[in-house]
N, C-alpha and C positions, 0 to 999 in steps of 0.2 A: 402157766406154759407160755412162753415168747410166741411172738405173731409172728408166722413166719411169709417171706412175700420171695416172688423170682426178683431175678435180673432186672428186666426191665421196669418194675416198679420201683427199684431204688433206684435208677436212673432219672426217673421222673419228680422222687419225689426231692432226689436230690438238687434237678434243676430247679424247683418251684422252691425252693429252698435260697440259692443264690440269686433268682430274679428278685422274690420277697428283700433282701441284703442291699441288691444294687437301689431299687427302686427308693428303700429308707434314706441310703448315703445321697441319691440325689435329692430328696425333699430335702434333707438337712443341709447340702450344700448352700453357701449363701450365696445371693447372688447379687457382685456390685451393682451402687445403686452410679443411676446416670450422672454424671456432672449437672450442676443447677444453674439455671440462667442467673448470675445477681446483675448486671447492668449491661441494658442496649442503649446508647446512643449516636446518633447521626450528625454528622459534621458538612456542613457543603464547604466544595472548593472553592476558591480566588473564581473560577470560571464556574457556568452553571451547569455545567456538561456532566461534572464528575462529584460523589459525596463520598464520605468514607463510614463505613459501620464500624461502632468499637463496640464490640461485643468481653465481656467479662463472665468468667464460668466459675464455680468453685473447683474445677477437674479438668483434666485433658479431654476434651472431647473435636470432631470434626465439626464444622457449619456449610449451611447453604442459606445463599438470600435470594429470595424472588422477590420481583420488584415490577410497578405495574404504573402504566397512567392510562386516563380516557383518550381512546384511539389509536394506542401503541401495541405494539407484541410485547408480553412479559416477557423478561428475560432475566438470567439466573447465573448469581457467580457460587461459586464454592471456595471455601476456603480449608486447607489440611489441618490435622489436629493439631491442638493447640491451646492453651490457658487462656489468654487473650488477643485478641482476632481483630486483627484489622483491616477491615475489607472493602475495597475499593469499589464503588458500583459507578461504574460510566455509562454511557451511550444516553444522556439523560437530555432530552426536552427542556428548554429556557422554558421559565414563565409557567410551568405543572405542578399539579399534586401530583405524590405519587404514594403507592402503598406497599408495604414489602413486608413480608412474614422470613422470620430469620428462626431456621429448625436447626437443634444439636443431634450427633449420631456417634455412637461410639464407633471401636476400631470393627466389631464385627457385623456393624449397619445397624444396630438397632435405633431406635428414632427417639430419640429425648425430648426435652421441653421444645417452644415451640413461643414464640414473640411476635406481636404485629405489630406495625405502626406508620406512620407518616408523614413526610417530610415535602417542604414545598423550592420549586429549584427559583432562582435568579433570572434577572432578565438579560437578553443579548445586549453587548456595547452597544452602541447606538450607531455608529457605521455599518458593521455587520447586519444591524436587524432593518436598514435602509434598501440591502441586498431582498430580491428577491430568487425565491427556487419554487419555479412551477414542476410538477412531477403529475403523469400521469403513468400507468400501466406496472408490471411487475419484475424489478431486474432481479437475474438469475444472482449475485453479490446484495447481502442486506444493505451494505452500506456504498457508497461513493465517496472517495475522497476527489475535491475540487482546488487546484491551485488557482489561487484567484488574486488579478492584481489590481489594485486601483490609484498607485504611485502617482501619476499625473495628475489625479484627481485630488488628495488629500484621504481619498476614503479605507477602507480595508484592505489589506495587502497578507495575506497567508494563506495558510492550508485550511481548509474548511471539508469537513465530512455532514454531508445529508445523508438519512435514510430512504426507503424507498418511497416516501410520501413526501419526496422533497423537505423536510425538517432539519434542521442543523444540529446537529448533536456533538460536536465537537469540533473546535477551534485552535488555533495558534498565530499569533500575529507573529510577524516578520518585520521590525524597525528597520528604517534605513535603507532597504535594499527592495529589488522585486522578489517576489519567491518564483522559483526554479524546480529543478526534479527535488525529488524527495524520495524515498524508498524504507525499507523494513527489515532488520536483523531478526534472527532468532527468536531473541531473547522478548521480541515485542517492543524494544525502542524504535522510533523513527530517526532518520539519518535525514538531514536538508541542506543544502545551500545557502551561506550569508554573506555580507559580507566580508564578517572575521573570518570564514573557512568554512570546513564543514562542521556541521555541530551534531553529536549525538542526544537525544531527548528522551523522555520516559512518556508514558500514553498522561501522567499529568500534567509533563510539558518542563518540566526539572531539567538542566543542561548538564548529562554524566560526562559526556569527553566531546573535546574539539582536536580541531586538525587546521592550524593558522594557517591561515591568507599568508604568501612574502610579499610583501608592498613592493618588492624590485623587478619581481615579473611572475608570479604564478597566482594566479586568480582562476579559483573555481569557479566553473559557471556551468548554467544548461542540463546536466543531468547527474547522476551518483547512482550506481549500481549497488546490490548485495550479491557476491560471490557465493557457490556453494560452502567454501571455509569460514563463511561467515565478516570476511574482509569488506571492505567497502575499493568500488574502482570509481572513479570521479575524472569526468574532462576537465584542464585547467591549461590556461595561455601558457608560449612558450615562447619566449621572444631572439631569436638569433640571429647573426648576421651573415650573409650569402652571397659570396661576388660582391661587397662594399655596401652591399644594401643591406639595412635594420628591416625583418620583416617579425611578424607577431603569429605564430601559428596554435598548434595544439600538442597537447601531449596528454597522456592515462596513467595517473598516478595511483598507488593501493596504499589504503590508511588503513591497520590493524589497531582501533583503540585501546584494546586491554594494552597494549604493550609501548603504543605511541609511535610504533613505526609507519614511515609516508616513504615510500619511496616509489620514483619512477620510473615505470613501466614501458614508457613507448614515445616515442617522440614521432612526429610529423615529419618533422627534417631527416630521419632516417629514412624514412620510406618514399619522399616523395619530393617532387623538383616545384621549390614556387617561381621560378621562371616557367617553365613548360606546363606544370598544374592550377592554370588556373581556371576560374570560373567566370561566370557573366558578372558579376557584384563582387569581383576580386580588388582586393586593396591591401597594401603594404599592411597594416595596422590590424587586418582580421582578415588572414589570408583565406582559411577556410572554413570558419564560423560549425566546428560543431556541436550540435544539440541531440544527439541523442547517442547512449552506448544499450547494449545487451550479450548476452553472451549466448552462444549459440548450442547445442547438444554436447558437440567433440570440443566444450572448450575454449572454440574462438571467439573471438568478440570483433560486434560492427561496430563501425561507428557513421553518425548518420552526418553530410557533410553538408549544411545549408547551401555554400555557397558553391560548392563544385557539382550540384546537383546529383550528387553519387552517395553509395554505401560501400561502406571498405570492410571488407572481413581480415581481421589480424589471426596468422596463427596462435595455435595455445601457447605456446611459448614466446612470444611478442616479438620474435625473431624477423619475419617474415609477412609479407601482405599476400593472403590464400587469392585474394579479388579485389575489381573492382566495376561495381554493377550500375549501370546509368552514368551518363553525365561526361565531363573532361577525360579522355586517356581511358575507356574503359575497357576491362578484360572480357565482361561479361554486358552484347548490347542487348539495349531494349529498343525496340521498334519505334520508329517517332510517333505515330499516331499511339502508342503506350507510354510516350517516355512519361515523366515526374521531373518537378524541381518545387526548390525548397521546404522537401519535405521532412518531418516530423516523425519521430518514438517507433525505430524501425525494430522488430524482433523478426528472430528463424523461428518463427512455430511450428515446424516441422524441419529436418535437416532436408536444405534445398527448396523452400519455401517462406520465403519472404515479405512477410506482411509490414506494411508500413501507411500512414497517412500522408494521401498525396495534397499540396497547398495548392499544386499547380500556380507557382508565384509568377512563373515567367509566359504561362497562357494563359490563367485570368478563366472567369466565367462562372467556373464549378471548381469544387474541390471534393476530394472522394476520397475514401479507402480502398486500398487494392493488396492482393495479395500476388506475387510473381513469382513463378517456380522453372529452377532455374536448371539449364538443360544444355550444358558445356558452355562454350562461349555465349547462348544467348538465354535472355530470360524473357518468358511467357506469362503472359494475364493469368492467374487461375481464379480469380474470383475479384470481383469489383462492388461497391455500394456507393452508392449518390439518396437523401434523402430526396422524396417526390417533391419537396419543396427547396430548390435549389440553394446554396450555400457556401458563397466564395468565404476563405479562412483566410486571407494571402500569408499569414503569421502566425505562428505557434499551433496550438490544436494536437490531437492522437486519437492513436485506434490502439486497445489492447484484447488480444483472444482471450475468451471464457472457456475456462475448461470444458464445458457442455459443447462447445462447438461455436456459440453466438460471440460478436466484438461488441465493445464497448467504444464508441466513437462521441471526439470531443469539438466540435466545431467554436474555437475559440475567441474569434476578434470579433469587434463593434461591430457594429454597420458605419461606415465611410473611415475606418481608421486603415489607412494603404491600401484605400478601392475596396475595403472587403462588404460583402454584401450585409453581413450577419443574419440573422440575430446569433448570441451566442446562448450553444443549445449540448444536451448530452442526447446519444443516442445509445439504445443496446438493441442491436439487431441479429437475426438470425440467420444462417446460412443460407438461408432459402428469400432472406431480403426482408421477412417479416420486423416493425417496429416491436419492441416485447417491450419497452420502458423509453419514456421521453422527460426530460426535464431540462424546460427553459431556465434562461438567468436571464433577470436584470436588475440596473445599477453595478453594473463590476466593467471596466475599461479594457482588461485582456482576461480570458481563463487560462490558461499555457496548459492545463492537461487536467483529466479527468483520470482516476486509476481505481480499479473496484479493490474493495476493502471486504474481508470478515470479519472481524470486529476491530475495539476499541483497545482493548483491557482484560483479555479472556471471557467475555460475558460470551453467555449462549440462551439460544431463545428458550 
C-alpha cells in the first residue's frame, strides 16, 4: 500500500531535494586556480627617487606593492590587471633599504600569491646632497615641491620635492637656465620653463611634448598655469613698437600638447599704455616684468605685475581688463599704509579675495603674506602673516592656500642678495597665525617658490 503524505510534505521534501542538487553542483564546480607569481624583479632608475617592479604572472591577475624604509611612511602603488606588470614605485629616499611585499588579486578581490623583497636606492648628485632641508613639525601636503636655483653659484638648479621630514625624494635638474614656475596636468605630468620653451615631463622625468622658445622675441618666463581643459597658459615677452619706441612687454599664450597648438591669448599692448603705465623699475627692455598668472572662479585670470606693483584681472574671454588692484593707474585702491610691491604668486582664493606674497621691494624691512578682499573700487587687509622672526624676501618667494584653510609660504632669497635679510625658509601656517611645519634651506642662492604636492607617481600611503 503507497505512503500516502499531504501538501505540505511534498513541498518540503521536494525543497530538500533541490537544495541536496544545488549544494552537489556547487562542490563540483571548479574553481579557477589564481595566476602564479613566476618572476619579481626590481630595477632602479637613472635617479634614486624612483625603481620599477617587473612583476611576471602565469595569468591575468591585478597587483599591489607596499614598500617601506626605516623612518618613512609605507606607501603603496597598485597596479590593474594584467600578465606582466610594470610598476613604478617613486617617492623613494637616496641612500635606503627598502622592503616591499608585491600581493596578486583576481577581478573579484580574492588575494593570490604574495612576494617580499629588497632593494637598496643610490646616492644624491653630489650638488644636490651639499643642499640642505631642515623640517620640523607636520604639513597638511605630504610632499613640498621646492624650486631651487644655484645658477650663479655652479651648484643645483631645479625642482626638488622633500617630504615632511625635509628628505628629498624627487629631483629634476634644469641645464642652462634658472628654474621658474612649474605646474601639473591631469594626466600627472609636470609642465616647466626652459630655456627651449615649455617642456612637458613624466614623474620619471622623460621629455613627452615641448612648445619652442622663438629666438625673435617670445621667451617664456616666470610662471605656466594648468587650465580646467587641461591646456597649459604660460607668460612670455612680447616685444612691439609704440610712438618710434621698441619697448618688450608681456603677453598669455595657451599650449594644447596632444595637438601642438600655441596660440596667443592676450597681449599687454592691447590693454595697456607703456607711456602712461609705468612703474618705479620701468624700462624700455621689461616694461612690466610679470611673474605670476592664476585663474580665478568665473574664469578670469590675474596676472601678477612685478614692476607696476599691481594685479590685473583679464576677463574670461581675454577681451577686456575686469581691474586693476594696487600700484600705477589703478581701478581698485589699496590704502598706502596696505599697499604691496613687487609682489609674487597672486591667486583669488575665494571670488573677491586676493591672496598673494607681499616682497614689500620698494619698503624694505619685512615681507609678508596678505590676503585683500576687495570691495568696489577699494581693497581691504583681510588677513596678514609675518613670521616672529622677521624676513625681508626683496625677490621671488610665495604664499599658496591649503584647502584645510592654512598657506603655505616660501621666503625665498639669501641673506644680503638685494638687502634681503634671509634666511631662506618654508613656512605652513594656520589661519589663526599658528606655525604647523617649518623647513629651513641652505646652500641654495634663490628658492623662487615652494608649492605643496600629493604625490609623485600615484603612490598613496
Amino acid at each position: 500500500m503507497p505512503l500516502r503524505t499531504d501538501g505540505w510534505t511534498s513541498i518540503a521534501v521536494l525543497l530538500l531535494a533541490l537544495s541536496a542538487l544545488a549544494a552537489c553542483r556547487e562542490t563540483a564546480a571548479p574553481t579557477s586556480p589564481q595566476p602564479a607569481i613566476l618572476e619579481v624583479q626590481v630595477e632602479m632608475a637613472a635617479q634614486p627617487h624612483l625603481s620599477t617592479l617587473y612583476l611576471h604572472l602565469d595569468g591575468k591577475a591585478g597587483a599591489e606593492v607596499e614598500y617601506w624604509t626605516a623612518g618613512a611612511r609605507p606607501l603603496r602603488v597598485v597596479s590593474p590587471p594584467d600578465i606582466h606588470h610594470q610598476i613604478l614605485l617613486p617617492r623613494l629616499r637616496a641612500g635606503a633599504s627598502y622592503d616591499f611585499l608585491v600581493r596578486t588579486s583576481d577581478a573579484d578581490g580574492r588575494e593570490g600569491e604574495s612576494r617580499s623583497g629588497r632593494f637598496t636606492t643610490g646616492a644624491l648628485p653630489s650638488d644636490l646632497a651639499e643642499v640642505r632641508f631642515d623640517a620640523t613639525g607636520e604639513p597638511s601636503s605630504p610632499l613640498v615641491l621646492l624650486v631651487v636655483n644655484n645658477t650663479p653659484t655652479g651648484g643645483f638648479t631645479g625642482y626638488v620635492v622633500v617630504d615632511e621630514e625635509g628628505e628629498v625624494v624627487w629631483h629634476l635638474r634644469v641645464d642652462g637656465s634658472h628654474a621658474s614656475g612649474i605646474t601639473r596636468r591631469s594626466n600627472g605630468n609636470f609642465v616647466f620653463i626652459a630655456d627651449r620653451g615649455l617642456v612637458e615631463v613624466s614623474p620619471t622625468g622623460e621629455t613627452v611634448a615641448q612648445a619652442p622658445a622663438d629666438p625673435v622675441g617670445r621667451r617664456f618666463h616666470h610662471d605656466v598655469i594648468t587650465t580646467p581643459e587641461n591646456t597649459l597658459l604660460a607668460i612670455a615677452t612680447d616685444t612691439q613698437t609704440v610712438g618710434g619706441t621698441r619697448f618688450t612687454g608681456e603677453a598669455v599664450w595657451e599650449w594644447t600638447p596632444e595637438s601642438g597648438d600655441l596660440l596667443k591669448r592676450w597681449s599687454a599692448f592691447d590693454a595697456l599704455d607703456p607711456f602712461n603705465d609705468r612703474g618705479p623699475r620701468f624700462n624700455e627692455d621689461n616694461w612690466l616684468h610679470a611673474n605670476a598668472l592664476w585663474l580665478g572662479e568665473r574664469g578670469n585670470l590675474l596676472v601678477s605685475s612685478h614692476y607696476l606693483n599691481q594685479i590685473i584681472s583679464i576677463a574670461p574671454d581675454f577681451q577686456s581688463l575686469e581691474w586693476r588692484m594696487g600700484g600705477t593707474n589703478a581701478t581698485i585702491r589699496v590704502e598706502e599704509e596696505e599697499r604691496f610691491s613687487g609682489q609674487h604668486t597672486v591667486a583669488e582664493v575665494e571670488n573677491g579675495r586676493i591672496l598673494l606674497f607681499d616682497n614689500r621691494h620698494d619698503q624694505g624691512g619685512y615681507s609678508r603674506v596678505v590676503e585683500f578682499e576687495l570691495d568696489g573700487a577699494q581693497a581691504h587687509r583681510g588677513w596678514e602673516w609675518r613670521p616672529a622672526r622677521e624676513n625681508f624676501a626683496s625677490v621671488v618667494s610665495s604664499a599658496r592656500r591649503r584647502p584645510g584653510g592654512s598657506t603655505l609660504v616660501a621666503f625665498g632669497t639669501s641673506a644680503g642678495l638685494a638687502g634681503a635679510s634671509g634666511p631662506i625658509e618654508v613656512y605652513e601656517v594656520s589661519r589663526e597665525g599658528a606655525v604647523l611645519w617649518h623647513l629651513e634651506v641652505s646652500g641654495v642662492f634663490l628658492l623662487y617658490r615652494a608649492e605643496p604636492l600629493s604625490d609623485i607617481a600615484g603612490e598613496t600611503p
